[in-house]
C-alpha positions, 0 to 999 in steps of 0.5 A: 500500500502506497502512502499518501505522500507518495500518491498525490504526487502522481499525474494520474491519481486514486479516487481522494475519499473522507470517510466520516464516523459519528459515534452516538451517545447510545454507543452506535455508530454511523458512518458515511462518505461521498461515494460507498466504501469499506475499510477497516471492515466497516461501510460507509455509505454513499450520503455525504452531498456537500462538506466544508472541510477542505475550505482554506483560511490563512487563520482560524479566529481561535488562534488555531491552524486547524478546521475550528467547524465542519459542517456536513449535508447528508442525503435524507430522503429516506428520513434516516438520520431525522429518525435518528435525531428523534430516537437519540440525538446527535447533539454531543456526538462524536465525529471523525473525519478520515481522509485517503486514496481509494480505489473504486475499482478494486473496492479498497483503500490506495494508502493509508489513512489520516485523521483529519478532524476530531470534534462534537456534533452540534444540534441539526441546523437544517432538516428537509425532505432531501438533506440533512445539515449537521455542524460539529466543533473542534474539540480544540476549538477554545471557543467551545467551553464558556465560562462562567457557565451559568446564566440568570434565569428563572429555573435552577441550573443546578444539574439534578442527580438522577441515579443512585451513583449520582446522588452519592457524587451529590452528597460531598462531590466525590472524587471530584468535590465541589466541582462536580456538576452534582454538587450544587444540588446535593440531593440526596435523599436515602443516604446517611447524612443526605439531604432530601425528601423521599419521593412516592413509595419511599423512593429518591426523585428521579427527575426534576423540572428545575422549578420552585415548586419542584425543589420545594416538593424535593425538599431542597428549597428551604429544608427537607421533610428532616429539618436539614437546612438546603436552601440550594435552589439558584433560580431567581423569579421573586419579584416582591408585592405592591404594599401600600406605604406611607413615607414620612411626613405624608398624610395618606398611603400610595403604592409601594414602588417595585423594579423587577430586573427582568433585563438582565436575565440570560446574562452571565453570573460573574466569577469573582476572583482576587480584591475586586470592585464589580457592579453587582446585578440588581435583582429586586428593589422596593421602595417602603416608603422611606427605605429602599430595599434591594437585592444585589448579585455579587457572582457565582461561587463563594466571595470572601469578605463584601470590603465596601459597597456604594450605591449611587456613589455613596458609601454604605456602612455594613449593617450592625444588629440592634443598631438604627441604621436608617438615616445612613443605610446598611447592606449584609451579605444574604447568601455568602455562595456556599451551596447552602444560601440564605433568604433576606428577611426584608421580603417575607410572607404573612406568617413571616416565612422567607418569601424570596430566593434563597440563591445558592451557590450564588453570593447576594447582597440585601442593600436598604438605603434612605430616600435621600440616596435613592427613592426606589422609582429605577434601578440603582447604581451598585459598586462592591469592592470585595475579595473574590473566591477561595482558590485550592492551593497546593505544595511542591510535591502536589498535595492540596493545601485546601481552599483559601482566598488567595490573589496569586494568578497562577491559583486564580488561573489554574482554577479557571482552567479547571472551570472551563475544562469541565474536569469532570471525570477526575480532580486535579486535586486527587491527581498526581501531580504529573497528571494535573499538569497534563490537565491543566495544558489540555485545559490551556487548549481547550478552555476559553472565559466567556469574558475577561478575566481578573486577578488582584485588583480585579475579578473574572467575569 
């Protein structure tokens, strides 16, 4: 067999193939090429009508001088791969494309093989009655990972536990610890020392439609059946009724002024990291009459210490129990971004039970200030200047020093790595050091921040 060096230089030349080979998350496998073939003792089947993967570009916009996106038109009059999509799903699936020289002729390949793209499959982009367009991602596309990860919504988006070895992970993390995706949830109702309420039949929940009334029936919104405070849920809906107010000095009553940020949802929740001033997302504000209270969100994860905040440009003094703070306002930290968080007393129901959002996982800040500061009719302007996320640490010889607050940027940078790599699979933490160094350079080519990224003096966002 010749090679493919040797080949291409010739006058008169074999067939030129690629060969593309789809691996389902059902384990299957499909395979196609733009003329029928067998090779290694499989067959690809003639459906390939059109691909992008021999387009040239002087440079990708990744940086990177490879194919960043393939995308593949399939012949689909039989509606295969549209059956394919209702019964599995082709997004997450594996593509690999395989280029040679063939011989039609003799069926069999010329030289031997190249690999030529390895990446993710997409979502179809276009289904019609005679084609099927599928995209798929350079696994060493930097573009493919965002972080941070989560967005503003009304649901959570923490990533509910679904068999019994996953409620196990969502009882301390595991292996992996506070980065498994497992964590942030943590139900885990029928281990020893889980939290959770069973389900019908005494069995754990299975599944859950990330909403209040579900997280509340799971007993993971405020405490479960056994008085284990949760408080887990990191949707944020609540939007604070109308009362009727009497400010001071007025005769009568008038409505109480109500700004529900709904603008900001699909925005990103920051990352905070190092001695950073950010301007937290208002999520709620209401207006007494005399004191306007908000809710401020600082990020995603734990933050440290809240060192100052300003509203309006004006300082605000940390609030102080047993202390008429009203002329001057005061902020307290609400939920500190553990994955157990906290309710703001300031919005309760009739029996005096929390009515708001307990975020967790996410750091907020309750903010009441005077009038003459601000009147509740718009949105303030809020600046915090804190100190960001506690980091791991470790030794010279790759044992784990815990979490601490620290601003040096090669722990800042390593845990952004471990961020947006998505190290699932295994900590670095429990790795041996020649192991996380491995992960973190193919974290170096794998990850991208969704935004910019801060570090003593400054925060990633």
């Amino acid at each position: 067999m010749d090679t493919i060096a040797n080949l291409k230089e010739q006058t008169v030349a074999e067939t030129p193939l690629l060969l593309f080979e789809a691996a389902l998350a059902n384990g299957e496998t499909e395979r196609w090429s733009t003329h029928r073939a067998t090779f290694n003792g499989h067959v690809y089947e003639a459906r390939v009508l059109r691909h992008n993967l021999f387009e040239i570009q002087t440079a990708s916009e990744t940086g990177i001088d490879a194919v960043p996106k393939l995308s593949l038109t399939l012949a689909n009059a039989d509606s295969h791969f549209s059956q394919v999509e209702t019964a599995v799903g082709w997004k997450g699936a594996k593509l690999q494309a395989t280029f040679l020289f063939y011989d039609l002729v003799n069926g069999e390949p010329a030289t031997e093989s190249l690999v030529l793209f390895q990446g993710i499959l997409n979502p179809p982009d276009e289904i019609t009655e005679e084609a099927f367009r599928l995209t798929a991602t350079n696994r060493m596309n930097m573009q493919r990972v965002l972080l941070p990860p989560v967005r503003i919504e009304r649901r959570c988006p923490w990533t509910f536990p679904s068999t019994a070895a996953e409620r196990q992970e969502a009882l301390d993390g595991g292996a992996e610890g506070r980065f498994s995706r497992f964590y942030r949830c943590g139900y885990s109702a029928g281990l020893a020392g889980g939290a959770g309420n069973l389900g019908p039949g005494g069995e754990p929940f299975t599944e859950c439609s990330y909403t209040r009334a579900d997280c509340q029936a799971r007993g993971m919104f405020d405490r479960d059946g056994a008085g284990t405070v949760t408080r887990r849920f990191g949707g944020i809906e609540y939007v604070p009724p109308v009362i009727q107010v009497r400010s001071h000095g007025e005769k009568g009553t008038h409505g109480s002024p109500v700004q529900a940020n709904e603008a900001r949802y699909n925005d990103f929740v920051p990352l905070l990291y190092g001695t950073a001033w950010t301007e937290p997302l208002v999520a709620l504000s209401r207006n007494d009459g005399n004191l306007t209270r908000m809710e401020a969100l600082l990020g995603l994860g734990e933050v440290t210490q809240v060192l100052k905040v300003l509203v309006n440009d004006v300082e605000i003094s940390a609030g102080v129990a047993g202390r008429d703070m009203t002329g001057s306002g005061w902020y307290n930290v609400v939920s500190a971004g553990t994955r157990v968080g906290g309710f703001n007393p300031d919005f309760s129901d009739g029996s005096g039970n929390p009515a708001g959002d307990p975020y967790g996982s996410m750091a907020c800040l309750s903010v009441v200030v005077p009038n003459q500061i601000h009147n509740g009719t718009t949105l303030p302007r809020v600046k915090a200047l804190l100190e960001g996320m506690p980091v791991e640490r470790f030794d010279g010889a790759g044992a784990s020093l815990g979490y601490q607050f620290d601003n040096n940027p090669a722990w800042v940078l390593l845990d952004v790595l471990r961020r947006g790599a998505g190290c699932w699979g295994r900590s670095t933490s429990q790795a041996s050091p020649r192991r996380r160094r491995r992960a973190m350079r193919r974290s170096r080519r794998r990850t991208t921040t969704g935004t910019r990224s801060r570090s003593g003096g400054s925060s990633a966002t």
